[in-house]
N, C-alpha and C positions, 0 to 999 in steps of 0.2 A: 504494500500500500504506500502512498506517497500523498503528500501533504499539499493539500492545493485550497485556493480561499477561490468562493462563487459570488460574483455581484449582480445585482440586477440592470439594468439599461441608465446610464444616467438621464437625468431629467434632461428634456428637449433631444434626449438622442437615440429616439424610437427608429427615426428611419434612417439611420446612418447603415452604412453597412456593415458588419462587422468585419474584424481582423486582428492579426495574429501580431503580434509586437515581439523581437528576439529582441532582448538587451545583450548585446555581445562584447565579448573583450575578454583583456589576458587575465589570470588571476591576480587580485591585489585590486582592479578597476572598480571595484563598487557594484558591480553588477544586481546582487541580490538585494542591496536597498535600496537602490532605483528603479526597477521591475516592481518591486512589492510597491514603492509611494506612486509608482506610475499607474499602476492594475487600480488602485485604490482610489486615485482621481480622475482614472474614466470607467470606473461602473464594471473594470472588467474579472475575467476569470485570473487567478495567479497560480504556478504551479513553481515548485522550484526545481531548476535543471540539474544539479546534484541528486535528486530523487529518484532521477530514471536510471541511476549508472546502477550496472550489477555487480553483486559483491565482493565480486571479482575484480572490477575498475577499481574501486573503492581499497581495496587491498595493493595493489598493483601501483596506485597512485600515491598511498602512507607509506609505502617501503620505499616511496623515493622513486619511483620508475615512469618518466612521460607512457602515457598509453599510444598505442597506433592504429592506424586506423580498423582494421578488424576490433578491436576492441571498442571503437568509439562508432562505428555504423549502428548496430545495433540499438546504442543510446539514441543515436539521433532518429532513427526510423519510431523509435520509442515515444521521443516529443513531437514530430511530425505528426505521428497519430493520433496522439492527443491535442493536438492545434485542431486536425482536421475534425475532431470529434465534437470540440467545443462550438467551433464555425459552423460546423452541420446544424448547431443547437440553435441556430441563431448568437452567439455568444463571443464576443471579443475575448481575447487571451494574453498573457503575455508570459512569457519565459526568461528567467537568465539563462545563456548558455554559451558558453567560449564561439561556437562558430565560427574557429579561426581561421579554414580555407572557403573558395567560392566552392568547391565541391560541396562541403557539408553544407552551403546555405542553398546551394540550389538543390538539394536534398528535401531542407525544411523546407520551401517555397511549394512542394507539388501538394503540400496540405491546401492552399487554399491564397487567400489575399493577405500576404506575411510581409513586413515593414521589418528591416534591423535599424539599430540603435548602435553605435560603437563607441564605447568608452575607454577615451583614449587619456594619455597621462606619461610623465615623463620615468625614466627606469627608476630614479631611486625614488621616486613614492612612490613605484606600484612594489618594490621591492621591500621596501619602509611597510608599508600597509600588512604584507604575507606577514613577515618578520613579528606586526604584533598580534598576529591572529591566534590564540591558545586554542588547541586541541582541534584543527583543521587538516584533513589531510593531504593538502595538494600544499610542497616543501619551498622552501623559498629556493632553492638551485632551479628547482622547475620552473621556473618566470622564464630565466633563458631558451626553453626549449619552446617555451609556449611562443613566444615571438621569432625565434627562428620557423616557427609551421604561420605563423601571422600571416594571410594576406587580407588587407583592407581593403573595406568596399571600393568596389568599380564604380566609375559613371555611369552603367547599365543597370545597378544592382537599386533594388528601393528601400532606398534608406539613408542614414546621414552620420556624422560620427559628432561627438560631445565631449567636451574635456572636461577631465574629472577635476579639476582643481576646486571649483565652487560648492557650496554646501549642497548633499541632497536633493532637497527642495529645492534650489535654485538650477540644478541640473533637471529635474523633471521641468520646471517652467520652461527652458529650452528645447527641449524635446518635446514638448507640446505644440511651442510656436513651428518648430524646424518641422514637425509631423503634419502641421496644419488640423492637432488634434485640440477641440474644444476640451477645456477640463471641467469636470462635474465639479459641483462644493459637495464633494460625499466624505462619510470617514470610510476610514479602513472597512472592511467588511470580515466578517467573524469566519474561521474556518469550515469546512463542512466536508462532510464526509466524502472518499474518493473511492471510486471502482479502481476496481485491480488492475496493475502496470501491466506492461508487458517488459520490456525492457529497460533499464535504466538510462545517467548524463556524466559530459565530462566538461570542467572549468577550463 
């Protein structure tokens, strides 16, 4: 099971269409509290991308060892699915999830109408960041590996990149204006129970 918050439609945005939001970037970028304050100011569903990885990644990735791609398909066919599940619901979605090549995002993309988001930031604070994380599995040596697989969004690709230097909050309001998404006045939304994964994610 994996841990995912449900929202309802924010107000005035009955007939938008819904879509899928990746917050992407290397580890240390902030991804998971900008995904969760961003899901929470538009009404949407939030899942966390750590949640789909199998125990196996999870293991793989505390011993210190980048994962490769056989290891990380699986995750990502995992959030794919769950994008296209929530979208089928009628329901906007957003994910943190490293998405560090175009292969993996044109992957997420055949779920449905998917936006990335890239948080980007300069090496020694996304390194600074790992460094003060207690009890996380993905090692601060791994930053290197994660930006040597790095390639950032194309001109073709839908979506836009955001520097992590400013506060949370002040990074979701960019990502609002840059997405041309209106933001609800909602609060956070309470968790709610989730159907069974299939596969799990990697940072």
């Amino acid at each position: 099971m994996f841990s995912t918050h449900t929202a309802e439609t924010p107000s005035g945005g009955a007939d938008r269409r819904p879509r899928a939001i990746v917050v992407m970037g290397v580890a240390g970028s902030g991804k998971t509290t900008v995904a969760a304050l961003l899901a929470g100011r538009l009404g949407a569903s939030f899942a966390e991308g750590d949640d789909f990885h199998s125990p196996a990644n999870v293991a793989k990735m505390a011993a210190g060892h980048p994962l490769d791609d056989d290891d990380r398909w699986p995750w990502l066919r995992g959030i794919r699915d769950w994008f296209a599940a929530e979208l089928g619901e009628g329901r906007s979605a957003v994910v943190p999830c490293s998405a560090l090549r175009r292969s993996y995002r044109d992957l997420l993309e055949t779920a449905g109408d998917v936006r990335f988001v890239h948080l980007t930031g300069s090496y020694d604070l996304l390194r600074e960041r790992i460094q003060g994380r207690a009890g996380h599995f993905m090692k601060p040596k791994m930053l290197d590996s994660q930006l040597a697989t790095l390639e950032p969004l194309a001109d073709d690709e839908p979506g836009t990149a955001v520097d992590i230097g400013p506060r949370p909050d002040q990074i979701v309001d960019e990502v609002l204006r840059l997405l041309d998404e209106p933001a609800g006045a909602r609060e956070p939304v309470a968790p709610a129970a989730a159907g069974p994964r299939t596969e799990p994610e990697d940072r």
